[in-house]
C-alpha positions in Angstrom: 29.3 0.2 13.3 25.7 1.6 12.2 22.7 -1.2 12.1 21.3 -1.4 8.7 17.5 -1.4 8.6 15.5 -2.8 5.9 12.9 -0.5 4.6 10.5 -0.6 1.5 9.9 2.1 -0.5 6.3 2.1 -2.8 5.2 4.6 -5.5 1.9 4.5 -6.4 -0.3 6.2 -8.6 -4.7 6.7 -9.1 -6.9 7.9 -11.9 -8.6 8.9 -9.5 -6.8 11.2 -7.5 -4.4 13.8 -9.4 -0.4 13.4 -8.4 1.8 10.6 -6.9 2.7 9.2 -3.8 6.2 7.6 -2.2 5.6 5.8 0.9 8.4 4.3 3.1 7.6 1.9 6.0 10.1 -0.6 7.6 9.7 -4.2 5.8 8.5 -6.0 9.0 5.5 -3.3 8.9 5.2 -3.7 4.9 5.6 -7.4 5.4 2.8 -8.0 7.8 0.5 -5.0 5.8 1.0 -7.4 2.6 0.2 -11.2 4.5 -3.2 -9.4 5.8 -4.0 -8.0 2.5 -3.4 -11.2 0.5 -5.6 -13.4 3.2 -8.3 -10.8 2.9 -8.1 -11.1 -0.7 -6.8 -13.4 -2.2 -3.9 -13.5 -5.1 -5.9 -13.2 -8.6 -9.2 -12.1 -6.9 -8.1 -8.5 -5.5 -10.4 -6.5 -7.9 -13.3 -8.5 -6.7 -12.9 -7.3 -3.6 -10.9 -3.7 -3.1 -11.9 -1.0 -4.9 -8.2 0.5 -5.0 -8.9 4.0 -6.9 -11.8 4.6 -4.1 -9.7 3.5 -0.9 -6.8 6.0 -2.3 -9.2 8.6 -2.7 -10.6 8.1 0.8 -7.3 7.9 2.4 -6.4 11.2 0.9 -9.3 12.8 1.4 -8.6 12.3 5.2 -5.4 14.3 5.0 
């Protein structure tokens, strides 16, 4: 019998930066990626604090 593994899949999108991207990483990974995020910033106070058109553009530009 195969061993399912749970994996997340996010699309996400910048006005920024032209195009689309699909990301898949398994759920633990996504999981811990999501706790960190929300205890750096907060539920309702994340555009106070992460510029999210700028970080996509950096993270692209590195590629």
């Amino acid at each position: 019998m195969r061993k399912l593994t749970k994996r997340m899949c996010v699309a996400a999108a910048s006005a920024a930066v032209a195009g689309r991207a699909v990301l898949g990483a398994r759920s633990t990974a996504a999981k811990a990626f999501l706790q960190d995020t929300k205890a750096a910033a907060p539920q309702d106070t994340e555009s106070g604090h992460i510029d999210w058109d700028a970080e996509l553009a950096d993270l692209l530009a590195e590629t």
